[in-house]
Each structure stands twice: as C-alpha cells, then as structure tokens.
C-alpha positions in Angstrom: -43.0 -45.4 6.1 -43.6 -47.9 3.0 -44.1 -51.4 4.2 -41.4 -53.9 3.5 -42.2 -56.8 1.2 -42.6 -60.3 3.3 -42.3 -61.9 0.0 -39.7 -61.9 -2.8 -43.0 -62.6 -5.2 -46.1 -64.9 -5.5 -44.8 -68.3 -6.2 -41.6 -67.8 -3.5 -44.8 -66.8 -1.0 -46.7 -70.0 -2.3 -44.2 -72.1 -1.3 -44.3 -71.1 2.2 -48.1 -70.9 2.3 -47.8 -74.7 1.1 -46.0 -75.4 4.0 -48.4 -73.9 6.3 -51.2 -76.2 4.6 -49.4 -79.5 5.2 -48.4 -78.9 8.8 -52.1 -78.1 9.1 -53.9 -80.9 7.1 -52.5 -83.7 6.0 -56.0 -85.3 4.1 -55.3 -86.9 0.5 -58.6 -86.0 -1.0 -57.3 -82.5 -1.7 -57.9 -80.3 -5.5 -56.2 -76.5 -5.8 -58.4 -74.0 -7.5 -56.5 -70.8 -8.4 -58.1 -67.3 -8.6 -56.9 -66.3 -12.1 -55.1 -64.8 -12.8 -52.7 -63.4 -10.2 -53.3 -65.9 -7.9 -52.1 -68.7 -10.2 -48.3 -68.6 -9.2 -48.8 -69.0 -5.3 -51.0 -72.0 -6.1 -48.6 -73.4 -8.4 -46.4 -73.3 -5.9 -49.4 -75.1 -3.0 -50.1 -77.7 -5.4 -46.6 -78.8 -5.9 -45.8 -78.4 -2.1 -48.9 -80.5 -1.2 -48.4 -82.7 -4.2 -52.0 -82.2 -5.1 -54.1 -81.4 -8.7 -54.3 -77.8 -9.9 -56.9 -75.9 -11.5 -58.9 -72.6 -11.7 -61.9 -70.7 -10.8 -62.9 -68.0 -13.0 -64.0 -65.0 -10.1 -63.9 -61.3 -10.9 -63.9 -58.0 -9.1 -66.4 -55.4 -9.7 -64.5 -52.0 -9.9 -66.2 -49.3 -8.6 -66.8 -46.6 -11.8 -64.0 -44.3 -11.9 -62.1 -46.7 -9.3 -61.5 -50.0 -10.3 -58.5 -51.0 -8.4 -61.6 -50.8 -5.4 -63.9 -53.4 -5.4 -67.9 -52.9 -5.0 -68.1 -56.8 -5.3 -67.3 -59.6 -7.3 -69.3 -62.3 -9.6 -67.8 -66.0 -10.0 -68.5 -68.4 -12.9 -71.5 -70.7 -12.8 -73.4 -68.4 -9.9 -75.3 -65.5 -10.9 -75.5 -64.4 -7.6 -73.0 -60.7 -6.6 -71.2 -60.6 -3.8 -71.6 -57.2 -2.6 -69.0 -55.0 -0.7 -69.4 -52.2 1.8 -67.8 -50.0 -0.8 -71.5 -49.9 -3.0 -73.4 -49.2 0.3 -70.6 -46.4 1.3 -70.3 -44.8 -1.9 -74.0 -45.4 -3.0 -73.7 -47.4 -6.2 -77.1 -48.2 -7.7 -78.0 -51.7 -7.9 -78.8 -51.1 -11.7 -75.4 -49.7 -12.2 -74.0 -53.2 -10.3 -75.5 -55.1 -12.6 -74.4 -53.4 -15.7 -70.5 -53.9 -14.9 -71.4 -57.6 -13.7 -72.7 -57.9 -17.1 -69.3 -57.0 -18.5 -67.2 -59.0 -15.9 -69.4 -61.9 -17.2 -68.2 -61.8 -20.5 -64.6 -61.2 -19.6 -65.7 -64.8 -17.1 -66.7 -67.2 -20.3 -63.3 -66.2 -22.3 -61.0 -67.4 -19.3 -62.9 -70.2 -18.7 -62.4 -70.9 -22.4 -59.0 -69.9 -22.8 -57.9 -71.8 -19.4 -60.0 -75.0 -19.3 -61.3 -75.0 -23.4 -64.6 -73.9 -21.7 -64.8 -77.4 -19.9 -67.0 -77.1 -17.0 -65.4 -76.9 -13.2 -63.8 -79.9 -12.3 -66.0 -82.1 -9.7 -65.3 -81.6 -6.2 -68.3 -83.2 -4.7 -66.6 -85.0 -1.7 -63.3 -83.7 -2.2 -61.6 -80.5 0.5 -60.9 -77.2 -2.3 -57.8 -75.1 -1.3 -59.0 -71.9 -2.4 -55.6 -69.7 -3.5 -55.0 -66.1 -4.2 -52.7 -63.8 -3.9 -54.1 -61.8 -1.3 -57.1 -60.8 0.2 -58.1 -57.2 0.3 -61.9 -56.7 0.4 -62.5 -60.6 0.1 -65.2 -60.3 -2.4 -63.6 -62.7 -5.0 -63.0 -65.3 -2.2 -66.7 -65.2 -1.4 -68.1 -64.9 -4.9 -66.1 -68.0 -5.7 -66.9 -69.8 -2.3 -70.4 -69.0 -3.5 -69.9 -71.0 -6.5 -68.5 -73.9 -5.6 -70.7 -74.0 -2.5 -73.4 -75.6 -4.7 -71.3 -78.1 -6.2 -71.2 -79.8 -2.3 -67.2 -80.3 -1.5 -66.4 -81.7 1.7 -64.3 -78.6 3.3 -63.2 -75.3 1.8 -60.1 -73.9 2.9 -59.0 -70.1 1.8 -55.6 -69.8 1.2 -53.9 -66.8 0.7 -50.2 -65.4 1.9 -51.5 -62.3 3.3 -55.0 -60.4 4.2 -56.8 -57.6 5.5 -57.3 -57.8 9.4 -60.4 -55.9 9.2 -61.7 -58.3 6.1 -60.3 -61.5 6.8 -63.2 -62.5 9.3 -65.6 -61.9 6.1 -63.8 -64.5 4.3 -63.3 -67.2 7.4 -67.3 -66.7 8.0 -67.9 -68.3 4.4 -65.3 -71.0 4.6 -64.3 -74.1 6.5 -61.1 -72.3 7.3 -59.0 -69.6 6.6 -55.2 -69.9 6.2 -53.1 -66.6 5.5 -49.4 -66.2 6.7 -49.6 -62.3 7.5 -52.5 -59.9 8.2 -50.7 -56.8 8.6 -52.1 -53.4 9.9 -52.0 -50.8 8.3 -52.6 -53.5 5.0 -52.2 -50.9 2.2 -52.5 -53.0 -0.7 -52.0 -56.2 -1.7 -49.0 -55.7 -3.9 -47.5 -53.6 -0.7 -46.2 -57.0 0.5 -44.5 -58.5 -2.7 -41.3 -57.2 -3.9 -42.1 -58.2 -7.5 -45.6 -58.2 -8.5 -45.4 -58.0 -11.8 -48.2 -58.5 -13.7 -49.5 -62.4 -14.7 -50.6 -62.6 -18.4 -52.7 -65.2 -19.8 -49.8 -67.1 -21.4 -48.2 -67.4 -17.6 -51.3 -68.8 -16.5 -51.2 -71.1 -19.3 -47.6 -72.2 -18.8 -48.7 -72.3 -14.9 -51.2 -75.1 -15.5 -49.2 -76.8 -17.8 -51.1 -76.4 -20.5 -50.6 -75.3 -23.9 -50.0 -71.8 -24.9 -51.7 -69.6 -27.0 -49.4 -67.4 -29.4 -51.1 -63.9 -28.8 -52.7 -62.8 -25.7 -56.1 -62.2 -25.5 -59.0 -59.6 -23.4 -58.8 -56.7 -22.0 -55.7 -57.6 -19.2 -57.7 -55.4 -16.9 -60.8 -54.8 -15.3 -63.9 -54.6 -17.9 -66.0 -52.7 -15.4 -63.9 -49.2 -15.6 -64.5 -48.9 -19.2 -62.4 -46.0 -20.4 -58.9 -45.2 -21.9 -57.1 -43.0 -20.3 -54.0 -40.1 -21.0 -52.8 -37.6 -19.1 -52.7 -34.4 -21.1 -51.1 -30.7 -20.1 -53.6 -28.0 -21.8 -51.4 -24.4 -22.3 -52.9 -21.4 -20.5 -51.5 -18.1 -22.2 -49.2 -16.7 -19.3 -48.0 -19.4 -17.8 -44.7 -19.9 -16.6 -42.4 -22.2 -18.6 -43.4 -25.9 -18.1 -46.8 -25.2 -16.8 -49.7 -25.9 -18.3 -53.5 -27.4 -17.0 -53.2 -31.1 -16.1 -55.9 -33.7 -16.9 -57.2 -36.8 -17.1 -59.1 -37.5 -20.8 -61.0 -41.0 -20.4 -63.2 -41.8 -23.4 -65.7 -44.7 -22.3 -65.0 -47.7 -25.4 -65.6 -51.0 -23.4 -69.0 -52.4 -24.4 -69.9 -55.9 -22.8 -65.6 -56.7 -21.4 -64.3 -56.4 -25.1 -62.0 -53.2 -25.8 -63.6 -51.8 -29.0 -62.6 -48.8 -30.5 -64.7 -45.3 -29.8 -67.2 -44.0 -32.2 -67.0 -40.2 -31.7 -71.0 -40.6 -33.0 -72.0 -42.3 -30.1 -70.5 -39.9 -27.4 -73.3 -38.2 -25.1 -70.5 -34.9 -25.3 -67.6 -34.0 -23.1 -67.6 -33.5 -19.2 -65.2 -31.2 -17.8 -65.0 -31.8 -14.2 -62.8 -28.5 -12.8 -61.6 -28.2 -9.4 -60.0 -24.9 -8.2 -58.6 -25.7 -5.0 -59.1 -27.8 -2.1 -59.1 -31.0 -3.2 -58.2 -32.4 -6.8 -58.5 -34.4 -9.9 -58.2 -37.3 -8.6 -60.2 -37.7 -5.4 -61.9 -40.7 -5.2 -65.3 -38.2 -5.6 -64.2 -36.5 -8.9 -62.9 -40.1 -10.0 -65.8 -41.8 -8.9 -68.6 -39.3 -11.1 -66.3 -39.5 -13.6 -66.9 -43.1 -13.9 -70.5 -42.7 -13.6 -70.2 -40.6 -16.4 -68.2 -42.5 -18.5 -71.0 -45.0 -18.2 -73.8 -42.9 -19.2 -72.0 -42.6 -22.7 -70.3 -39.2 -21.2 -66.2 -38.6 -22.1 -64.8 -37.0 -19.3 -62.0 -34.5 -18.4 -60.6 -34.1 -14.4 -58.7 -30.9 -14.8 -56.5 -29.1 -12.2 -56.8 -25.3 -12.3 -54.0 -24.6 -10.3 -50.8 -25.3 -11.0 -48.8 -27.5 -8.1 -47.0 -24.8 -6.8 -50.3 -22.7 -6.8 -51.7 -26.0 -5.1 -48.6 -26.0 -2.4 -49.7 -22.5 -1.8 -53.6 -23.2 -1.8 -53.3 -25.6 0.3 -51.6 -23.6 3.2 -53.8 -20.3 2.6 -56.5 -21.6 1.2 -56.3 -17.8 -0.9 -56.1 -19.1 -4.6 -58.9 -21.3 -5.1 -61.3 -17.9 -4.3 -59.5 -16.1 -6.8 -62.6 -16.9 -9.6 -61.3 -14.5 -12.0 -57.7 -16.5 -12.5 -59.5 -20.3 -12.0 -62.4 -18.7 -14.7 -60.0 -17.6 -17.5 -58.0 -21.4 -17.2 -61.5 -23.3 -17.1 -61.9 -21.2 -20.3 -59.0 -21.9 -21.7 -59.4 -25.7 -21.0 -62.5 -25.4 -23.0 -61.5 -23.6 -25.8 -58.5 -26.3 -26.1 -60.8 -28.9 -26.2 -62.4 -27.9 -28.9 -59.8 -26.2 -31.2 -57.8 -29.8 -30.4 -61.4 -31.5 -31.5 -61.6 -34.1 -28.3 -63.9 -36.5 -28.6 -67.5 -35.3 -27.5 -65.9 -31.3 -27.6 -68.9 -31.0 -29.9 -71.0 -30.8 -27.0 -69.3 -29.8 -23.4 -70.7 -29.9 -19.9 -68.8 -28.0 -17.1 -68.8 -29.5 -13.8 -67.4 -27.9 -10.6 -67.0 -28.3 -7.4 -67.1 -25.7 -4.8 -65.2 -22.8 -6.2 -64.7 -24.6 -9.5 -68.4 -24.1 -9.9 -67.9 -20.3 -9.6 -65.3 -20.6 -12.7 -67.4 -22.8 -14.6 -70.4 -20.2 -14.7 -67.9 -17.3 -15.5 -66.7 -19.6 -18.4 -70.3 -20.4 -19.8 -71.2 -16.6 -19.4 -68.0 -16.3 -21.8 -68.4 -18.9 -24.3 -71.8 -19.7 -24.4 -71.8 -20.8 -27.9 -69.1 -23.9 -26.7 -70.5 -24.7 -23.4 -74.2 -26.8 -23.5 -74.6 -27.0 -19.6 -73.2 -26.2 -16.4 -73.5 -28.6 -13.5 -72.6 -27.8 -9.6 -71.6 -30.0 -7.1 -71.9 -28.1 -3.9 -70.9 -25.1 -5.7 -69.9 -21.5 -4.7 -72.1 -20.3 -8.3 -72.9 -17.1 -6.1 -68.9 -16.2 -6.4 -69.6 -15.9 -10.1 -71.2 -12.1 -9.4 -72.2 -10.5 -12.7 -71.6 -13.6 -14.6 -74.7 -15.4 -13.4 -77.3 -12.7 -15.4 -75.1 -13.7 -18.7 -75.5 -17.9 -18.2 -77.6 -19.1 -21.3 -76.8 -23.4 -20.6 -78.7 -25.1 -18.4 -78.0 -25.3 -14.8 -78.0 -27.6 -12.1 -77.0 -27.0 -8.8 -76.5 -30.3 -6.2 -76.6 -29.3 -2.7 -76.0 -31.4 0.6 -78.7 -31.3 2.6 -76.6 -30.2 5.7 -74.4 -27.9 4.0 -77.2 -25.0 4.3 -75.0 -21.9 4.2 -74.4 -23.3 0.5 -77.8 -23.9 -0.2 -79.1 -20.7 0.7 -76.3 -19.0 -1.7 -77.5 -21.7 -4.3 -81.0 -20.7 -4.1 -80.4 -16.8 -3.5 -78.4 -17.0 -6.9 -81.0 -18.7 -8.9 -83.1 -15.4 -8.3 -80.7 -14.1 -11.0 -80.2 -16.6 -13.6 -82.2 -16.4 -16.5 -81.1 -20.2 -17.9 -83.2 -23.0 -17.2 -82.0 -24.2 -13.7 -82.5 -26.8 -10.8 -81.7 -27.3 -7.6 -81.5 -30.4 -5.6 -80.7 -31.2 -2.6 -79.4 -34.6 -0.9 -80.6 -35.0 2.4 -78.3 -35.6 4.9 -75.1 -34.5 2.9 -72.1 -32.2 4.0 -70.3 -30.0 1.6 -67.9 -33.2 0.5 -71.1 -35.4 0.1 -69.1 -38.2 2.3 -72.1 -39.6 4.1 -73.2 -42.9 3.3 -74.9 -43.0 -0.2 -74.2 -39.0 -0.7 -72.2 -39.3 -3.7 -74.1 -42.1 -5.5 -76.9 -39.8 -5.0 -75.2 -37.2 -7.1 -73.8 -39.1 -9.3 -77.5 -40.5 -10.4 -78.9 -37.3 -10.5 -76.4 -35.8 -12.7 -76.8 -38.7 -15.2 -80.4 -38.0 -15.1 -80.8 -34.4 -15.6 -78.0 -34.4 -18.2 -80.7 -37.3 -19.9 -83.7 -34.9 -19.6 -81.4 -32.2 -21.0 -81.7 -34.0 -24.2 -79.1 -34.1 -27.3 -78.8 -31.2 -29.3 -77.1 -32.2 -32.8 -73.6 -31.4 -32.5 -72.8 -28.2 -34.3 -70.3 -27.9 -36.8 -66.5 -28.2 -35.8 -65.3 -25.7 -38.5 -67.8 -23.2 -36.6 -66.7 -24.2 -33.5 -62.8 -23.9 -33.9 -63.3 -20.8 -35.1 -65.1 -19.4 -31.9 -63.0 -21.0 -29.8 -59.5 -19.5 -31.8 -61.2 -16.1 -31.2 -59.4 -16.1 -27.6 -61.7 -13.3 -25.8 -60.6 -12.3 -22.6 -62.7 -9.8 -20.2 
C-alpha cells in the first residue's frame, strides 16, 4: 500500500517541527540555516516558530550517473571535502568519476550562494547553536556535507532538524551532530516526497521570497541535479509488423551539461551512440542499464535503453521466460532500432555501439552481422553471444565480452564463441561477479571497462549521413 502523507506540505510540517524545537530547547543564541532549496519552507516555518534569524547553506547531492534521484554523496560550500555514501562503495563508482560530478555540483554551489546571499560569505556562528533544516533525510549525505562545513567555523551546538528520516540513516546523521530532531522515521521510508501531500517543486524565486529578500525576474540554473548530465525523451521506434500502437520504447539521453550549466549539444563532440538492448528479463530501466548509461553519458557517449519486447510480450516473458530466447524476433527489432536511428539522424547515429545484456547480446551480434556498415562495435554485458549461431562468423565490429567471474557457465560460452569470431575481440572477466553483476563494486567495474575499451577503440571519422540513410532505408531482412 502507498504511504499516507503525515504532512499537508513543507512549511505546514515546519510548523510542527518548530514546536518540537522549543519544547526541546528553549536557548536564545539560536541562527536557522536552510538546505536550499527544498528545505527552505519547513525552516521558514522553524524560524518563525522559534522567533529566530533565517539563512541558508549551499549543500548538494551527488547523483549517481544514470540515477540522480540516488545519492553517492554530497559536497557543501566552503569544504572541499565529499561526504561519501554506501551507494559509491555498492555500486562501485570510481573516485575519479566522484570528483568529476563534484566538480559540476561546485559550480551549481557558487551561483546559489550568489543568487541567495549576493555571494556574501556564511553568516558567523562561532558561539551561536545552528538548527540545521531540511525537508527530509534520506541518505543524510547533505546533512553531513553541510555539518562538515560549518563544523570548522566552531558553533556551540548543531542540531539537525528535519520532519521525517530514514530509520536505517538517521543514526549517520545524529553521529555528526549535537542532536538530531525528526518528527517521523517511518519503515518502510520510500522516499522523501512519500510523506508530503504536496511537494511541489521550490524554485529559486520561492526561496527568495522565503528569506525575504528580493526577487529576481527570471529563474536561473539548471533546477536539477548537475551531476546526471543528460536530456532526456522517451521515444517509440516502429518495427514493421507490429500491432497497432506498438512500437520499440526508449530512453534517448544526449550528455549537454558541462561544469552545472545546461549548454546546448554539439553533435561534433559526441563519442557516437550507445544502444543498450535488453530482450527479456529485466529492462530499460534497471538501476544497472540506467546506471552504465550514465557512465556513458559521461564519457561523451549518447545513449539509447530500448525495450525489445513489447509490454504484453514482457507480461508474457516474464511468466515463461520463452520470448527473450527467441533471438531471431529480438534480432530483427534491435535492427530495426538501428536502422531508425540513423535514417532519423540521432545525435551520435554516425557512429553506433550495441550493448546487450544477456540475450540482448545474442540480438546485438545478429544485428552487427546484418548491418555492419551502421554498427562500429558490439559490447556484452554477461551476454548469451553464443545464441547468435551463424551470425558470430559474419561480425566485422569489435567485440567485447564482460563476464562475472562467478557466472562460469557464461564464461565458458563466451570463450567457446570467440573461437569463431573473426573481429577483434576481448574478454574480461570481473572476479567475484554473478550474471546480474550485483556484488559490491561489480557494476562500476563494468562500467569502467566499457568506457575504456570503447577509448582504445579509437574514433573513426563519422561517415557520411547521406551514405548512411541510404543503407539503412535498404530494409534487409534474412
């Protein structure tokens, strides 16, 4: 069942959370720092409640590539330290790669401290007690990276303040603080927005109007989180056949965020297109295919999560488990998807990369067998490539294979299948790993050794689009 809101929305829950702060401490020397910028409203609300001077701290979340509603950690203004999340350990997220979206986050930092305080430094709380506020507390990493800021400017107390939080997270935060004061900590906790009836977005001018200070006629930045890096549409690719009203879904993201400012892509600067195909078993958007996605996006990579089976073939699939063999249906709609993109020219279609998992990897061979002049490498993530049959003796892209370390029935069919490829191809193998990679550190691991072999690859000049629309109009069918 969904959980029912406990609040009507952040400044109503504010209000209450106020109340919980002066029955608990009743000192004068008291300053409110919001999180901005959604946890601006509830502290409105504290500050007023406790009759006490509001202000901000700049702290931002670090989205995990591909997933940035999930946080890997989180920088705060005036610390260069990163407050680091189990999710990076988990998942496997290079340190290198940490630093690169903290380096974005850092830039999206100095404009709201100078759109919110005229880039005037933090107010002074030497001596003073801080009542940390946002509107929430999932991971925690925010509370901590700002904790960790003002830490070094030597307040007397810090108290976190939020109106609900994470049992299994909370005792993170209350380690780093002088206390910790939170109204609900709800199990299962979902989300934070799970416990608001309105959470409606808070844009800069509501901030603005929040700390009573003078608005700005045009909102500014990204409104999001700088680290994910990619605009995003949802596009339905038609498969000759088909019923009425189905089609190939997917996810198109084009990477365009360069140091927290949206810029406009520059087709000239794309690596080439990544399709990531999945035949069955799991989908587009599992937090694996989003995640190396995202990696890829950040490597200069486009990237497109397709579907091949339609949802009621996926209601079907998932009881039988029958469809997703079927490598002659899921090959000829990986083919089609690639022929699409190019005669539709998508960005980076100049130069496409197949990518599939498990029986997906079986379709993208049979589709670079067929269309070898579109398709400029073929990658395998734990990948049934030997279900390809013939179609391995006609690949002329590169190959690489990925292979869990642990998932050795697969790794022998990888290796026996090699033995009749004639294309330049590698095999590597994470040690450890299951078929799903969902060890600790498995999927980082494949996601860095994808970037890098698609580096040592190199960058062919993109052929010519005329030429290309032209192979790809041609429509063969075996």
């Amino acid at each position: 069942m969904p959980a029912l809101p406990l609040f009507r929305d952040r400044y109503a829950a504010g209000e209450v959370l106020g109340g919980a702060l002066c029955a608990a401490d009743r000192r004068r020397d008291l300053l409110v720092l919001a999180l901005p910028r959604s946890g601006v409203p509830v502290a409105r609300a504290v500050a007023n409640v406790l009759n006490a001077p509001l202000d901000v701290i700049v702290a931002r979340k670090l989205g995990v590539p591909g997933l940035p509603e999930v946080a890997l950690g989180a920088i705060a203004e005036d610390c260069r330290g990163i407050v680091e999340d189990s999710v990076r350990w988990y998942i496997g997220v290079p340190r290198r790669v940490v630093a690169r979206i903290a380096e974005r986050e850092r830039a999206e930092i100095d404009r709201r401290v100078s759109l919110y305080r005229s880039g005037r430094a933090l107010p002074d709380v030497r001596g003073k007690t801080v009542v940390l506020v946002d509107d929430g507390l999932a991971s925690g990493a925010t509370l901590r990276a700002a904790v960790r800021s003002l830490s070094a400017r030597h307040p007397k107390a810090v108290i976190a303040a939020v109106p609900v939080a994470s049992p299994s997270h909370a005792d993170d935060v209350r380690a780093t603080v002088d206390d910790l004061v939170t109204l609900a900590t709800p199990e299962p906790f979902n989300m934070v927005s799970s416990w608001y009836g309105d959470f409606s977005p808070v844009s800069d001018a509501d901030v603005l109007r929040l700390l009573r200070r003078r608005p700005v006629p045009v909102e500014h930045g990204t409104g999001g989180n700088a680290s994910e890096g990619s605009d995003k549409c949802v596009v339905a690719i038609p498969v000759d056949g088909a019923g009425e009203g189905q089609a190939i879904v997917g996810d198109l993201e084009l990477p365009n965020v360069s140091h927290g400012a949206r810029t406009a892509v520059d087709p000239a600067e794309l690596r080439g297109l990544v399709i990531l195909a999945h035949g069955g078993g799991s989908s587009r958007r599992s937090y694996r295919n989003r995640y190396l996605a995202g990696r890829l996006r950040m490597a200069g990579w486009a990237t497109l999560r397709i579907d091949l089976l339609f949802e009621d073939e996926r209601t079907v699939d998932d009881e039988t488990g029958a469809l997703r063999f079927d490598v002659e249906l899921i090959g000829r709609r990986l083919q089609a998807a690639t022929q699409w993109a190019v005669r539709e020219r998508i960005a980076g279609a100049d130069r496409i990369v197949l990518f599939g998992a498990s029986t997906g990897a079986a379709a993208a061979v049979t589709t670079a067998a067929r269309e070898s002049a579109l398709v400029a490498g073929v990658v395998s993530r734990g990948g049934r490539v030997d279900l390809a049959g013939e179609a391995l003796h006609e690949v002329r892209a590169p190959m690489l294979m990925v292979v869990g370390g642990a998932d050795l029935e697969t790794l022998q069919r990888n290796r026996d299948a090699t033995r009749q490829l004639s294309c330049p191809t590698r095999v590597v193998v994470v040690p450890g790993a299951s078929h799903t990679f969902e060890e600790p550190g498995a999927l980082g691991a494949v996601g860095e050794h994808v970037v890098r072999w698609l580096d040592g690859v190199g960058s062919p000049k993109p052929r010519r689009w005329n030429q290309l629309a032209a192979l790809a109009r041609r429509g063969t069918w075996r």
